[in-house]
C-alpha positions as CSV (number, residue, x, y, z in Angstrom):
1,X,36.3,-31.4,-78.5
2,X,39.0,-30.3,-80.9
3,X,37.4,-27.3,-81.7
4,X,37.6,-26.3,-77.7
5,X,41.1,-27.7,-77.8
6,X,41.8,-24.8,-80.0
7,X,39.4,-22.6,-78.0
8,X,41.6,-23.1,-75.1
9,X,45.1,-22.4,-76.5
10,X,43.7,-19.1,-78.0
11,X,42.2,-17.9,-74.6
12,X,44.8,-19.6,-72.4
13,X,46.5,-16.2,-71.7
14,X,43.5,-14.1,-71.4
15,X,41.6,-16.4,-68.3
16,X,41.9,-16.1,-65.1
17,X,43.5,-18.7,-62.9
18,X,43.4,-18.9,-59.5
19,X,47.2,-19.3,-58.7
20,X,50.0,-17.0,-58.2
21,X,51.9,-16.0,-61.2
22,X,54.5,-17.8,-60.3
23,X,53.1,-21.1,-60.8
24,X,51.0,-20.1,-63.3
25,X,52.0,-22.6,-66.6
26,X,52.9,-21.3,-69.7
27,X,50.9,-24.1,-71.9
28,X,47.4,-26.0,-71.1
29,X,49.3,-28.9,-70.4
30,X,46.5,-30.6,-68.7
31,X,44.3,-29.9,-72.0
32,X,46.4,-31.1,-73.9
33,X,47.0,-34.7,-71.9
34,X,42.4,-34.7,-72.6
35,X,42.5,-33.9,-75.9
36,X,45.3,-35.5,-77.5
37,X,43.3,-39.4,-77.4
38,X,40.9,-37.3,-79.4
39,X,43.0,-36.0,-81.9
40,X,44.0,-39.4,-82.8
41,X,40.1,-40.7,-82.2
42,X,39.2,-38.4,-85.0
43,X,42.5,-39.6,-86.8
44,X,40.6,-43.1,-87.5
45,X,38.0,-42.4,-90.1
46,X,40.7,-41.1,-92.4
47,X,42.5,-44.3,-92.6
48,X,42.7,-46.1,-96.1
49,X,39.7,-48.7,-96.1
50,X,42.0,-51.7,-96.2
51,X,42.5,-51.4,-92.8
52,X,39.7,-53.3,-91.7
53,X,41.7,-56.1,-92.9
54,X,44.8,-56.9,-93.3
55,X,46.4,-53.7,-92.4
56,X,47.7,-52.7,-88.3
57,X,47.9,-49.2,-89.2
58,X,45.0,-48.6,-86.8
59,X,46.8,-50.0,-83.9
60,X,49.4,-48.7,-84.8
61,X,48.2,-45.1,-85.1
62,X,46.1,-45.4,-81.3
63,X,49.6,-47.0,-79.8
64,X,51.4,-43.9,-81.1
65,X,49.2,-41.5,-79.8
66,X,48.8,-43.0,-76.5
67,X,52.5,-43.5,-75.8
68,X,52.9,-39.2,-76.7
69,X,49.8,-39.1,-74.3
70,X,51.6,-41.0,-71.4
71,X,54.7,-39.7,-71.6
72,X,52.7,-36.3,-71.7
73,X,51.3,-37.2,-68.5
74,X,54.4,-38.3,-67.2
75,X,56.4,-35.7,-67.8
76,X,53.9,-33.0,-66.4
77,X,53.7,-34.6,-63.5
78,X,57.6,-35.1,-62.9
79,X,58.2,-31.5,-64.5
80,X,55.3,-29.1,-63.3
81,X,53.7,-31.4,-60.2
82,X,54.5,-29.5,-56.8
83,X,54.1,-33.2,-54.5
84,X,54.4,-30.7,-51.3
85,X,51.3,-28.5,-52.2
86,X,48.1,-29.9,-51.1
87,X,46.2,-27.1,-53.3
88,X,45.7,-27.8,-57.3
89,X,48.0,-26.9,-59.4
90,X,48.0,-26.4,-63.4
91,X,44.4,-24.8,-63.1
92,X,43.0,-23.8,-66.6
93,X,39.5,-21.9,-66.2
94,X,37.5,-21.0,-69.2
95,X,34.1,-19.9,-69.3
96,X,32.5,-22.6,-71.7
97,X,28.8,-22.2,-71.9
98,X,28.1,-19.3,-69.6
99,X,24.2,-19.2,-70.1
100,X,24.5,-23.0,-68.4
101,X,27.7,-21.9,-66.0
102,X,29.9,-25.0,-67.9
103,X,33.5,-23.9,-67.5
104,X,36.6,-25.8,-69.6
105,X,37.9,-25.8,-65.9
106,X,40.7,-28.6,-65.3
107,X,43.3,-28.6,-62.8
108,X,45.6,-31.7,-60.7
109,X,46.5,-32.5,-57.5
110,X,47.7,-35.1,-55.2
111,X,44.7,-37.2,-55.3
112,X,44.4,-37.1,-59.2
113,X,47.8,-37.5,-60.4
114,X,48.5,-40.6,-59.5
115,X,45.2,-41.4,-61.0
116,X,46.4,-40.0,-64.2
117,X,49.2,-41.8,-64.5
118,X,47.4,-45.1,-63.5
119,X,45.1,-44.3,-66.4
120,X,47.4,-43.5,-69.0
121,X,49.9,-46.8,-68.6
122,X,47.0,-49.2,-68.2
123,X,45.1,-47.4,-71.6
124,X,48.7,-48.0,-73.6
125,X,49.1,-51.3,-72.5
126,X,45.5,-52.3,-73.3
127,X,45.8,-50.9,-76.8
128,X,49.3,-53.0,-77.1
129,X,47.4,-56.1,-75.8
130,X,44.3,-55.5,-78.4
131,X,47.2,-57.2,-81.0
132,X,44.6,-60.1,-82.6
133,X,41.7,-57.5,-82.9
134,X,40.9,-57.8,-86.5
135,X,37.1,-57.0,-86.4
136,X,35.8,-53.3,-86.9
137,X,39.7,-52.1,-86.0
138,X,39.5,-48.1,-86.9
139,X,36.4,-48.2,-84.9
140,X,37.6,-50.3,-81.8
141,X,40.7,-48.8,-82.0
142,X,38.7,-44.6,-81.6
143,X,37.3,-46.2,-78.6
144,X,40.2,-46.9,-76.7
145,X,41.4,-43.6,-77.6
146,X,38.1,-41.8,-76.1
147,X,38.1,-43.9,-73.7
148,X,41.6,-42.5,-72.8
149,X,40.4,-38.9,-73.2
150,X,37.1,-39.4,-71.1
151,X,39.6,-41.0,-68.3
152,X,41.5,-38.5,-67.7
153,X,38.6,-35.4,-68.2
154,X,37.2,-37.0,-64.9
155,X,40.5,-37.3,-63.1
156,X,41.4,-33.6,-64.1
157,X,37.5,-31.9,-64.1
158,X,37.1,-29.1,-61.5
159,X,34.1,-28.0,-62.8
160,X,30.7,-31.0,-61.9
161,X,28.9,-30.1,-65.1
162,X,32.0,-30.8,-66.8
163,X,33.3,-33.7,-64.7
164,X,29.3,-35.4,-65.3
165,X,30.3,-35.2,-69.2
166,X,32.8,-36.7,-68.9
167,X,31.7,-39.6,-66.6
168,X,29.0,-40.1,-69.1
169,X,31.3,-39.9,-71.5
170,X,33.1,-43.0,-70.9
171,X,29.9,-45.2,-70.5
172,X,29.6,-45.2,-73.9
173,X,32.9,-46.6,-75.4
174,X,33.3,-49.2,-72.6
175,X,29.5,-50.8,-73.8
176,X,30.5,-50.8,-77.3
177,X,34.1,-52.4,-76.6
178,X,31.7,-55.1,-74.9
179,X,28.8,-55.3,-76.8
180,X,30.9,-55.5,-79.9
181,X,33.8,-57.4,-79.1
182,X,32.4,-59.4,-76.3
183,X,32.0,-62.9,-75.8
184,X,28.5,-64.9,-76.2
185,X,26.3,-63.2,-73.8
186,X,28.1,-59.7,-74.8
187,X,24.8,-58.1,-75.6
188,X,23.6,-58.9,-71.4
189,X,26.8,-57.8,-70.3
190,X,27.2,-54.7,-71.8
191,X,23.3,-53.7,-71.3
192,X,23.3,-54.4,-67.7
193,X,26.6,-52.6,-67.3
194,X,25.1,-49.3,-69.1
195,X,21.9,-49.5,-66.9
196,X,23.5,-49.7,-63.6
197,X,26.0,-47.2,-64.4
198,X,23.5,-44.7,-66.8
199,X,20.6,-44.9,-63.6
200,X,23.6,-44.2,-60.9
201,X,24.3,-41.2,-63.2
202,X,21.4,-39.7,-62.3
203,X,21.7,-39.6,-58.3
204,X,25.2,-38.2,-59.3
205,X,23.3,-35.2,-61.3
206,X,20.7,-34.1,-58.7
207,X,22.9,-34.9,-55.9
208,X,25.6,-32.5,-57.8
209,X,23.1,-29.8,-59.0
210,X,21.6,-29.7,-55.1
211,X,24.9,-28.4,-54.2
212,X,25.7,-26.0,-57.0
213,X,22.0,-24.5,-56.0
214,X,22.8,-24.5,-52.5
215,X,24.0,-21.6,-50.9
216,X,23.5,-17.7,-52.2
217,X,25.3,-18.0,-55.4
218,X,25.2,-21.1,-57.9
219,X,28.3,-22.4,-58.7
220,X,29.4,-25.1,-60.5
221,X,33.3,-25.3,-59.8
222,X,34.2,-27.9,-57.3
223,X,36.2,-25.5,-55.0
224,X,33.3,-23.4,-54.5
225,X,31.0,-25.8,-54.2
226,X,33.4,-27.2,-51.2
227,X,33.8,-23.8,-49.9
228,X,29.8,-23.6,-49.4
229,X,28.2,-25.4,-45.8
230,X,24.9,-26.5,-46.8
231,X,22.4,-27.9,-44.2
232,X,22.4,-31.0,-42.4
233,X,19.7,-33.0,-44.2
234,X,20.7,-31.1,-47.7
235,X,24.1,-32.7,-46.6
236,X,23.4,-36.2,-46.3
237,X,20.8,-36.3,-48.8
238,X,23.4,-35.4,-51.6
239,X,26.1,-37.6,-49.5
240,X,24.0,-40.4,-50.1
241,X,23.4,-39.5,-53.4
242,X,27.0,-39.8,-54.4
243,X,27.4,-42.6,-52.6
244,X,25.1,-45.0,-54.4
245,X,26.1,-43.2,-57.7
246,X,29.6,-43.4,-57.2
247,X,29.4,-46.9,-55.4
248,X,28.3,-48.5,-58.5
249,X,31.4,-47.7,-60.6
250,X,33.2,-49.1,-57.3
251,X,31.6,-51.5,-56.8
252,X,29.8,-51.8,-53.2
253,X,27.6,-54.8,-52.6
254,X,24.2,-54.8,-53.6
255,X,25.3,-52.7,-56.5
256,X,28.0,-54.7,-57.8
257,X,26.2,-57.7,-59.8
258,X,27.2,-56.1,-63.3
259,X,30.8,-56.9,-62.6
260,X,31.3,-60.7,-63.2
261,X,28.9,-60.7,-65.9
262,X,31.1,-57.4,-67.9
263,X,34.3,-59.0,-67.0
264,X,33.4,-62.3,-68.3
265,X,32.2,-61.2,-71.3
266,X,35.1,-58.8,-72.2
267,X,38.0,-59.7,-73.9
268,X,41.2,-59.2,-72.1
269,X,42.0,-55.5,-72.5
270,X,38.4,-54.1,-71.6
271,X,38.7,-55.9,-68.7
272,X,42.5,-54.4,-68.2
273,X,40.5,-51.0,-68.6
274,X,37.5,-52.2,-66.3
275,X,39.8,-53.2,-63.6
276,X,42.5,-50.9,-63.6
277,X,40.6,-48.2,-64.3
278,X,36.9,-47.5,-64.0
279,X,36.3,-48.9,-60.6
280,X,38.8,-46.5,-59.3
281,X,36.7,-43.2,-61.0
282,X,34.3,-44.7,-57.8
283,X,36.9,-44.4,-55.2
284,X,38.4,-41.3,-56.6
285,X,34.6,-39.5,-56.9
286,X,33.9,-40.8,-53.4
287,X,37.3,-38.9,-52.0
288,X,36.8,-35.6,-54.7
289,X,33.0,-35.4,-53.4
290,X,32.0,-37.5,-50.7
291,X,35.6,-36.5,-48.7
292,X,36.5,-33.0,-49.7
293,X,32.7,-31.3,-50.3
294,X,31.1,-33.2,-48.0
295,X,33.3,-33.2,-44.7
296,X,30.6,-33.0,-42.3
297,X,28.5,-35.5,-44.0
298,X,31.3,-37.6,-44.3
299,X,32.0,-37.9,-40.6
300,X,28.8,-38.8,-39.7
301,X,28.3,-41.8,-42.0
302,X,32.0,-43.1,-41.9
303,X,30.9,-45.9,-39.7
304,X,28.2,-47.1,-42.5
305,X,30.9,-46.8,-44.9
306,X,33.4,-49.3,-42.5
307,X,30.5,-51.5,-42.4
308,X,29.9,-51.6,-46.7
309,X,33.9,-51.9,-46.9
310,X,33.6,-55.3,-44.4
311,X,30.5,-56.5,-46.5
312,X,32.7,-55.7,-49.5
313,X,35.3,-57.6,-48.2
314,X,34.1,-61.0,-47.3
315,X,31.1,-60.7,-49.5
316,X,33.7,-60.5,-52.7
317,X,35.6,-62.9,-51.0
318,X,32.9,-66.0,-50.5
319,X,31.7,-64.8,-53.6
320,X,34.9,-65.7,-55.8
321,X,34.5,-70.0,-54.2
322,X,31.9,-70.0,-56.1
323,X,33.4,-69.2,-59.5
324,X,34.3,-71.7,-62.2
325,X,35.5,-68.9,-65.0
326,X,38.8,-67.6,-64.0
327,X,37.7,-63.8,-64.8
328,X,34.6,-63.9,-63.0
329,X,36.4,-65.4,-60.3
330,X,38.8,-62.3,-60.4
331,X,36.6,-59.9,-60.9
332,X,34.6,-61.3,-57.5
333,X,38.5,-60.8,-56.2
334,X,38.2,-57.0,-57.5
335,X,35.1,-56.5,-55.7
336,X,36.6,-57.9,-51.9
337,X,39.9,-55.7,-52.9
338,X,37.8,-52.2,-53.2
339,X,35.9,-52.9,-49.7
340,X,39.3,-52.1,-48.6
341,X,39.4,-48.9,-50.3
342,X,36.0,-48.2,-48.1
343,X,37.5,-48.8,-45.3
344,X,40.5,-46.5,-45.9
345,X,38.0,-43.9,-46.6
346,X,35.5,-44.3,-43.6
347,X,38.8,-44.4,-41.0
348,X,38.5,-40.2,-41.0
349,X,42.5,-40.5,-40.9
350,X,45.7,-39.6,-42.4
351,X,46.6,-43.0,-42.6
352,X,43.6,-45.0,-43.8
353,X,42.9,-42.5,-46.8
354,X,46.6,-43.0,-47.8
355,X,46.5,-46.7,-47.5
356,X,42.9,-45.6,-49.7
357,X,44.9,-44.4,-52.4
358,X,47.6,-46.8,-52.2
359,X,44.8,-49.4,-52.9
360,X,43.7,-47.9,-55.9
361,X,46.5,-47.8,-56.9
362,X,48.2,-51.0,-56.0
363,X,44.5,-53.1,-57.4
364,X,44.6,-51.4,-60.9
365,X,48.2,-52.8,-61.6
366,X,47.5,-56.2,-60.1
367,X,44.2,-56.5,-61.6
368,X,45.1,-55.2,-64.6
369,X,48.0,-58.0,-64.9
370,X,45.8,-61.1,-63.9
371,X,43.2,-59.8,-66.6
372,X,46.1,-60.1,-69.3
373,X,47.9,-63.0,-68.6
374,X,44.5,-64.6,-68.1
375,X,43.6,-63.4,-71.9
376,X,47.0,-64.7,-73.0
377,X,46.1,-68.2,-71.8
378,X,42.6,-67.9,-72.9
379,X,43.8,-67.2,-76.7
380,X,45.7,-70.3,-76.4
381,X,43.2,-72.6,-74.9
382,X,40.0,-71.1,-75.5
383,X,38.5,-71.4,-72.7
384,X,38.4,-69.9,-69.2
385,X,36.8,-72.7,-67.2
386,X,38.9,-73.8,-64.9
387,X,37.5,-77.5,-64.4
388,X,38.5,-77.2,-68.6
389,X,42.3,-76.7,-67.7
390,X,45.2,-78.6,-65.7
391,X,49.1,-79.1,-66.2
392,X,49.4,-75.5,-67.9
393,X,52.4,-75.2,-65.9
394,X,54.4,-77.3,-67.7
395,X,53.8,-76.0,-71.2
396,X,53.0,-72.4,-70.0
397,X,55.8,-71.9,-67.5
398,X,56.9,-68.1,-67.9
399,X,52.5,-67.8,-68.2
400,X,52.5,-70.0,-64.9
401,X,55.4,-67.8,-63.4
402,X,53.5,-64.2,-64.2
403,X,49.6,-65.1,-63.2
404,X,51.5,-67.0,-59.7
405,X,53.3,-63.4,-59.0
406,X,50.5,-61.9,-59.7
407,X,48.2,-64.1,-57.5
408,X,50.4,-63.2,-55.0
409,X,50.7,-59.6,-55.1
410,X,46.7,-59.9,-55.1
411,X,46.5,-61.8,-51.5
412,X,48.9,-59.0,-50.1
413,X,52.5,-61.2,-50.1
414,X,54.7,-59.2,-48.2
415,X,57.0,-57.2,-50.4
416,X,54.4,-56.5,-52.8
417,X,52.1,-53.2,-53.1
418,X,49.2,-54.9,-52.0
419,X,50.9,-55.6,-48.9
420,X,51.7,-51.8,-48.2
421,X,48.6,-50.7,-49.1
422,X,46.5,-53.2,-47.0
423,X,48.5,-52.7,-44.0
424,X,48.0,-48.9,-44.0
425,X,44.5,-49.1,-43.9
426,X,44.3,-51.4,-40.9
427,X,47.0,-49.2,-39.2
428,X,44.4,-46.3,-40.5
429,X,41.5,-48.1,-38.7
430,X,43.3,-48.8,-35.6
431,X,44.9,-45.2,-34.5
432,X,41.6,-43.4,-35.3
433,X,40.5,-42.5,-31.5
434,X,37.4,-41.3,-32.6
435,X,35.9,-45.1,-32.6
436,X,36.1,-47.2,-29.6
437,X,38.4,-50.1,-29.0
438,X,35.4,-52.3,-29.6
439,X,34.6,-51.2,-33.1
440,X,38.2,-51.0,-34.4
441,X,38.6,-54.7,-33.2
442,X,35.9,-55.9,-34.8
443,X,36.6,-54.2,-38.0
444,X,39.9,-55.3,-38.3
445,X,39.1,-59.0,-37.3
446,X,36.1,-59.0,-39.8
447,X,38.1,-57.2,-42.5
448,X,41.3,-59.9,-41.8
449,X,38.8,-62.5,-42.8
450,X,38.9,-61.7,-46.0
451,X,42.7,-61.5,-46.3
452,X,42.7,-65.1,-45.1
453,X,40.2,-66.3,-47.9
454,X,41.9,-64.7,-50.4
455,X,44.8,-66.5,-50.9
456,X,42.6,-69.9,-50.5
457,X,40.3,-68.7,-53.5
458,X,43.2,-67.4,-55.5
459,X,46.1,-70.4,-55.2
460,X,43.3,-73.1,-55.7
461,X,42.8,-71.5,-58.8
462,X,46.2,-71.6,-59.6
463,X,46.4,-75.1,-58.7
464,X,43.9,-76.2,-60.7
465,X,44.1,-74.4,-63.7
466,X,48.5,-75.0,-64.0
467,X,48.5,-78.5,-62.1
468,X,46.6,-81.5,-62.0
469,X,46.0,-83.8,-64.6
470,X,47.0,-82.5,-68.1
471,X,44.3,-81.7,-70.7
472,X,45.7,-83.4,-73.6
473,X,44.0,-80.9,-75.9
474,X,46.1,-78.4,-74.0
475,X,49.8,-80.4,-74.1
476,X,50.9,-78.4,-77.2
477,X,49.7,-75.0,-76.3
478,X,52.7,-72.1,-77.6
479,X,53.9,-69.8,-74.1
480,X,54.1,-66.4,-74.3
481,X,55.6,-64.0,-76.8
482,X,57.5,-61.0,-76.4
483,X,55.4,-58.5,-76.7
484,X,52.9,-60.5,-74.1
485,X,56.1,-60.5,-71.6
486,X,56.6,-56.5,-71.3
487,X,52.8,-56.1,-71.0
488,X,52.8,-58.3,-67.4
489,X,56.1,-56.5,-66.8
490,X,55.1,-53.3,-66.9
491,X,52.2,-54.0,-64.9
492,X,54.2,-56.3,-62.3
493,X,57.6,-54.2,-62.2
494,X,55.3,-51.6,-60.5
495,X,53.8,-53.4,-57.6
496,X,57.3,-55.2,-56.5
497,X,58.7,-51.7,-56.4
498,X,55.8,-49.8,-54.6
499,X,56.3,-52.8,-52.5
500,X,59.7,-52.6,-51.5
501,X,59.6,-48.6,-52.0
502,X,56.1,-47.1,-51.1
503,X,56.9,-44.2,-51.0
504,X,57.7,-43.6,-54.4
505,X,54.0,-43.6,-54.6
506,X,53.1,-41.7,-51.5
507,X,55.0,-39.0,-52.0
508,X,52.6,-38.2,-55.1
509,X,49.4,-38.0,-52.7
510,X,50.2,-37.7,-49.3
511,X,50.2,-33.9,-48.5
512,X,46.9,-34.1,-50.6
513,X,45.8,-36.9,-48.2
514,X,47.2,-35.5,-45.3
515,X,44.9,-31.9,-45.8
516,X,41.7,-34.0,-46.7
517,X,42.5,-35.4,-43.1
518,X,42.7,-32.5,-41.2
519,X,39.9,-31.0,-43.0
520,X,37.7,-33.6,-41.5
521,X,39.6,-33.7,-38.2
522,X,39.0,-29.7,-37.6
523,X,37.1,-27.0,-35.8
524,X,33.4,-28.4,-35.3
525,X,34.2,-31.5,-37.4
526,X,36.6,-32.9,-34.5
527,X,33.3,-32.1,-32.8
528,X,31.5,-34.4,-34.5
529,X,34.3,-37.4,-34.7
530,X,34.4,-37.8,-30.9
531,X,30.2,-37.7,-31.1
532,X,30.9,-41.2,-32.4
533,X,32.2,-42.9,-29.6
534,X,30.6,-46.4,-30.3
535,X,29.4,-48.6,-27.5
């Protein structure tokens, strides 16, 4: 990948973009944001053999070049980042492999950026909270840094073959950071994650290459393969394609069992990177294919979609009672959190894919924060069962302080981002006139289920894990360090101020959000939306 890094700043001037001069950058900014993790990835192996030891120069050297790649992303995004234009931007096109039509093709807009940025903060703070790694470190350390590069390759990919690399891509580091560095049954974890994820792949591939074949001309770029109107049945067969391959990463319920079992097995910053990040590749693909390509498709089969977001919901919900590990019980928390995302999706509306987005959005910071402090307690206690723990709150009480907040911002407490993001998509659901009063009712009623056992599942934990009797064994346990503090910060910083100021958010996706709309709300598609009166 360096060697097309190198590729693409030599040919930058000579290819041919699909935007007016004028906007046209003057670097491959968005190239360099991929390949910079790499860079410092291939760094590793050239690090003096002590490392493995004693040495942090390995951490040291992935925190350096993550920070340059965030602040990378961030400043792109503030500097270059048109948040009015619903078209992408910062397109870089460059004929790859021709003989196989693979293009270096890249390009951001309103539904990937905010991605991006998600993806770069929650990578940084994951290598920062990898501080007591001492096994394999040069190696653990390149896999958080391709990790980081694979991340953002699918958040920026405009080209399928491309964006399939990549998804692939990041398969690989995630079940070595959990096969390796795993807890007891790592080995189970990480081979059940890499089979439900490795066999989705392939729906993703023929569903992908049906569409690229489709049509006169083959085509592999995602705005062409978007501009094409393939038949009815070739429609829904590659809709449901992407669906189940995309759901997996999600996760929707059947597909979801892999979850607990990787969560509980990961240590603390895989799981920052499992939560934060990968499940929302599956919402993201779902709105990039599913939405955009597939418009018609998408209409037609929103209702099943409502109906997997509900199942989702209280599913993850009932599911997380019957925890007694605090991560699995979290990670059954992840699972009820991204039916809403399903929802936001299937409401066909401005509002619902917004309050889509937000959720995304909103979940990876949250989740990504219980995840850590949970690891922070765990390193103290060793353990995660919670029957194991009681009266951490009096020895632990800045730890108590940042898993309550949160807890909190996880069962929607207004003034946090989970709050926003919830209460858009139910606003979504209800203005959509295109299902009856009936349906919308029921949804929401079904849907509000779940935010009523959520904070049941999620402040009994807290009860019994910070009050009740004290563990002796645990009376002496040390609280948090500095470094541990800016960590949750950073992550919970975020979610008060999307909370109180959503729109500092919005403004990064909504005209995106607002076209994929009125893509599916026009011409023969509005058609198609009032076909669905229910009842």
């Amino acid at each position: 990948m360096t060697g097309t890094f190198f590729l693409i700043v030599s040919q930058y001037m000579d290819a041919t973009f699909p935007i007016s001069a004028a906007s046209q950058p003057s670097f491959p900014w968005l190239s360099s944001i991929v390949l910079l993790p790499v860079v410092g990835a291939l760094t590793m192996p050239l690090l003096p053999k002590g490392v493995e030891k004693n040495s942090n120069i390995a951490r040291n050297v992935s925190i350096i070049f993550l920070l340059i790649d965030f602040l990378l992303i961030a400043t792109v995004i503030a500097l270059f980042f048109d948040k009015n234009n619903s078209n992408l931007q910062l397109i870089e096109r460059i004929s790859w492999l021709p003989s196989i039509g693979l293009e270096w093709s890249l390009g951001v807009d309103g539904i990937s950026a905010p991605l991006v940025i998600l993806s770069g903060l929650i990578t940084l703070l994951s290598a920062l909270a990898s501080w007591k790694v001492n096994n394999k470190k040069r190696l653990y350390f390149a896999l958080l840094l391709v990790q980081a590069s694979a991340q953002a390759l699918v958040f920026l990919s405009q080209d399928f073959l491309l964006f399939f690399l990549a998804w692939e891509l990041e398969l690989v580091p995630v079940y070595l950071l959990i096969a390796i560095w795993g807890g007891t049954r790592r080995e189970y974890a990480a081979t059940k994650f890499i089979l439900y994820t490795a066999l989705a792949s392939l729906l993703i591939l023929i569903s992908g290459l049906a569409l690229a074949l489709s049509g006169p001309e083959f085509s592999l770029n995602l705005s062409e393969m978007a501009a094409k109107v393939p038949s009815g049945s070739l429609s829904i067969f590659c809709y449901l394609g992407f669906l189940i391959g995309f759901g997996v990463k999600l996760p929707i319920f059947p597909l979801h069992t892999w979850l607990p079992d990787a969560h509980g097995e990961a240590n603390a910053p895989v799981s920052m990177l499992l939560a934060g990040v990968l499940l929302k590749m599956g919402g993201y693909a779902l709105l990039r294919f599913n939405v955009q390509i597939l418009p018609e498709a998408h209409v037609k089969l929103a209702p099943a979609l409502i109906i997997i977001g509900i199942v989702n919901i209280i599913y993850g919900a009932l599911n997380a009672f019957a925890q007694d590990n605090v991560k699995r019980r979290i990670a059954c928390s992840s699972i009820s959190h991204m039916g809403f995302v399903l929802l936001g999706i299937g409401a066909i509306d401005a509002l619902g894919i917004s309050g889509a987005m937000l959720q995304m959005i909103s979940h990876g910071l949250i989740a990504a924060a219980m995840f850590f402090v949970t690891g922070s307690f765990y390193e103290r206690t060793n353990t995660l069962s919670i029957p194991n723990m009681g009266g951490l709150a009096k020895v632990l009480p800045i730890t108590f302080a940042l898993f309550l907040t949160s807890s909190l911002a996880s069962l929607a407490l207004p003034g946090m981002s989970g709050f926003i993001s919830e209460i858009t998509v139910f606003l979504g659901i209800t203005s959509q006139e295109g299902f009856t009063s009936f349906f919308r009712a029921i949804t929401i009623l079904l849907a509000a289920i779940g935010l009523v056992l959520t904070p049941i599942y999620l402040l009994s934990m807290c009860r019994r894990v910070f009050f009740g009797p004290r563990i002796p064994a645990l009376a002496t346990v040390a609280e948090m360090n500095y470094r541990e503090l800016t960590i949750s910060l950073s992550l919970l910083i975020p979610t008060l101020v999307i909370g109180f100021w959503p729109r500092i958010a919005m403004d990064l996706y909504e005209t995106s959000t607002n076209a994929l709309a009125q893509n599916l709300l026009s011409n023969e598609i509005l058609t198609l939306t009032q076909a669905l009166q229910l009842g």
